[in-house]
Steps between C-alpha positions, in 0.01 A plus 500: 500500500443132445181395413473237782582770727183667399246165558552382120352120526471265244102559511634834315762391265282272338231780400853702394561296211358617236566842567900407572505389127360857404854666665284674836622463811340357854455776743289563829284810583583653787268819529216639342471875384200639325618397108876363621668258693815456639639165432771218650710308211793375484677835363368665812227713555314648172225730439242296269145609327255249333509480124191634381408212363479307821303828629263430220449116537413541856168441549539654865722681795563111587661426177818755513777527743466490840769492790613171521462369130744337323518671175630461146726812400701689209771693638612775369870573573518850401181673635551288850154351489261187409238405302308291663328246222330272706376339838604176642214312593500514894555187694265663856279805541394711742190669391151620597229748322573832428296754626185551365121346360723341181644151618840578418837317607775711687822335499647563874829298418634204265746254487522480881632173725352634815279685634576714821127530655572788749208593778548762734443383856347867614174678470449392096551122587189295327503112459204507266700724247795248507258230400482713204835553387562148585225470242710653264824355601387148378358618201840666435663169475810646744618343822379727827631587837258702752727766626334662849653856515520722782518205779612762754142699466265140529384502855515091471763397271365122531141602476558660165676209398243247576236695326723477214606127467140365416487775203895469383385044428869407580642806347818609702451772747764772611436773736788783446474830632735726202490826755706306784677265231406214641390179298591595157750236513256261497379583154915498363400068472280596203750750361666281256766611215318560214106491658274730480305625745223784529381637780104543570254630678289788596625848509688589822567158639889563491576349170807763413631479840567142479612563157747759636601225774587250236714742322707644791434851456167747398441407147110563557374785607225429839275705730387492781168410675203764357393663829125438403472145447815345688560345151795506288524717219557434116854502403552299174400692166607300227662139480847423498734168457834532756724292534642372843833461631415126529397500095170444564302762324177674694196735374333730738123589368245781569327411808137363405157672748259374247569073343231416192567171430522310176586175483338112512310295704780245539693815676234557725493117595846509618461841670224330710645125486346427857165605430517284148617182697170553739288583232580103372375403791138612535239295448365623225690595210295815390564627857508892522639453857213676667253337698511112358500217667850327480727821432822448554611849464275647765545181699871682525400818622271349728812304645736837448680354267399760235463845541150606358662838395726286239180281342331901475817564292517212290148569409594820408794418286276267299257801429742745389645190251164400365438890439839568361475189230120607403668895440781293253226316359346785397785697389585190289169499306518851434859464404395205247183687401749819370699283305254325290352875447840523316499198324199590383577890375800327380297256293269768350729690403665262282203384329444844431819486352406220280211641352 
């Protein structure tokens, strides 16, 4: 495999230096087992494992290999495997908070050109929760298409789609339907040799079966509708980097029911770039956009130009970023508080030592 083939870019080659001088190679991750990976170099494919001093150094899960990584490797002819001695720093991110009261990133996928922002057009079909991967799309620092799944089950295809286009701010829209095989093709325009692309979205929404439509046959394993909720089911398990007849290279990821976010303001201000631009207009530059005179913002949803359910959002959003950087604050103070406690036993002891 060439390099190129697999999305090398100069952004890459340029972090590779220093470890190219060492004698390790460039190579790609292309899935994730529990302590493993399997990897694409230019040799083929390898089975690699972290060094554990690069297991050691990390100061978190977001600091070792993870599917889509370029990574810095020993190979080792004879036992067929890798060493993997370092990570590439990533050029985009796709990432949110783990699970949990700690305010921990969870790396969703790296070193992606586009995103593939697939919503399913049936039962599960929520604008207000593609505000918030949008959200996370821009913070990501990857390109975005809104993919709208399932076309055949929306009752009003162009309904859908114009509840969409204030949300998706100019973002390109395609409505493909992956059971019938229709409108895939329109995605094949982003599908460039050497691209990467990941798909995205919440569990069910037909993320494999477009996968599977890309690749010409049933790569993916897919379910059908759960009987109880009319939703789809969760297919994807674990990540994986494929490459395309076309040479672009794709990653299907687990389907997403529950988003914590973690990111910046400056994200959420191009999530919500219409309600920014109003909020510049109001009278008053300390407006909360509730009842002053001279809001611009509720000026629009007085016209109907703004839907009051996106301004409830954006409020929200704000919230859950304000609360996520006074958790980090927090964590940071105790984090610098425990290592001047070992300074400090470090310090005592060597006077003691002195004496």
């Amino acid at each position: 495999m060439q390099l190129q083939t697999l999305g090398w870019q100069d952004f890459f080659s340029s972090h590779f230096t220093p470890y190219q001088q060492q004698g390790f190679s460039a190579a790609r991750v292309a899935v994730q087992y529990n302590r493993s990976y399997l990897i694409y170099a230019e040799n083929g494919e390898l089975n690699a494992e972290p060094t554990g001093k690069l297991r050691y150094q990390a100061n978190g899960s977001d600091e070792l290999p993870t599917v889509g990584d370029w990574v810095a490797i020993e190979p080792l002819q004879q036992e067929g495997k890798a060493l993997i001695h370092a990570v590439l720093p990533r050029k985009t991110k796709f990432s949110r908070q783990a699970a949990g009261r700690a305010t921990q990133e969870q790396i969703v996928a790296t070193n992606i050109d586009t995103v593939f922002l697939v919503c399913g057009l049936d039962q599960d079909f929520n604008v207000r929760r593609l505000e918030r991967y949008l959200f996370m799309v821009w913070q990501s620092g990857c390109n975005a298409v809104i993919v709208l799944n399932k076309a055949d089950l929306a009752d009003d295809l162009a309904v859908r789609q114009a509840q969409v286009e204030p949300v998706a701010m100019g973002l390109p829209v395609v409505a493909t339907s992956a059971c019938q095989h229709d409108g895939a093709s329109g995605l094949c325009k982003y599908l460039t040799p050497g691209k990467t692309v990941a798909f995205i979205g919440s569990s069910g929404v037909g993320k494999s079966s477009l996968i599977n439509c890309l690749l010409g046959y049933e790569r993916q394993k897919i379910k059908s509708l759960s009987d109880d909720t009319g939703r789809g089911q969760h297919t994807t398990s674990a990540r994986e980097l494929l490459l395309l007849p076309c040479g672009s290279l794709i990653m299907d990821t687990p389907g997403m029911r529950e988003i914590q976010l973690l990111g910046s303001e400056d994200a959420l201000e191009l999530t919500f770039e219409d309600i920014e631009k109003l909020a510049q207009q109001c009278y008053f530059r300390s407006c909360q956009h509730q009842s002053e005179d001279g809001c611009a913002v509720q000026q629009a949803i007085a016209d109907g130009t703004l839907d009051p359910k996106r301004l409830t959002n954006y409020r929200k959003l704000q919230r859950e970023i304000k609360h996520m950087h006074a958790r980090s604050d927090i964590k940071a103070q105790l984090m610098e508080k425990q290592r001047w406690r070992k300074i400090s036993k470090a310090a005592r002891h060597f006077k003691k030592g002195m004496c």
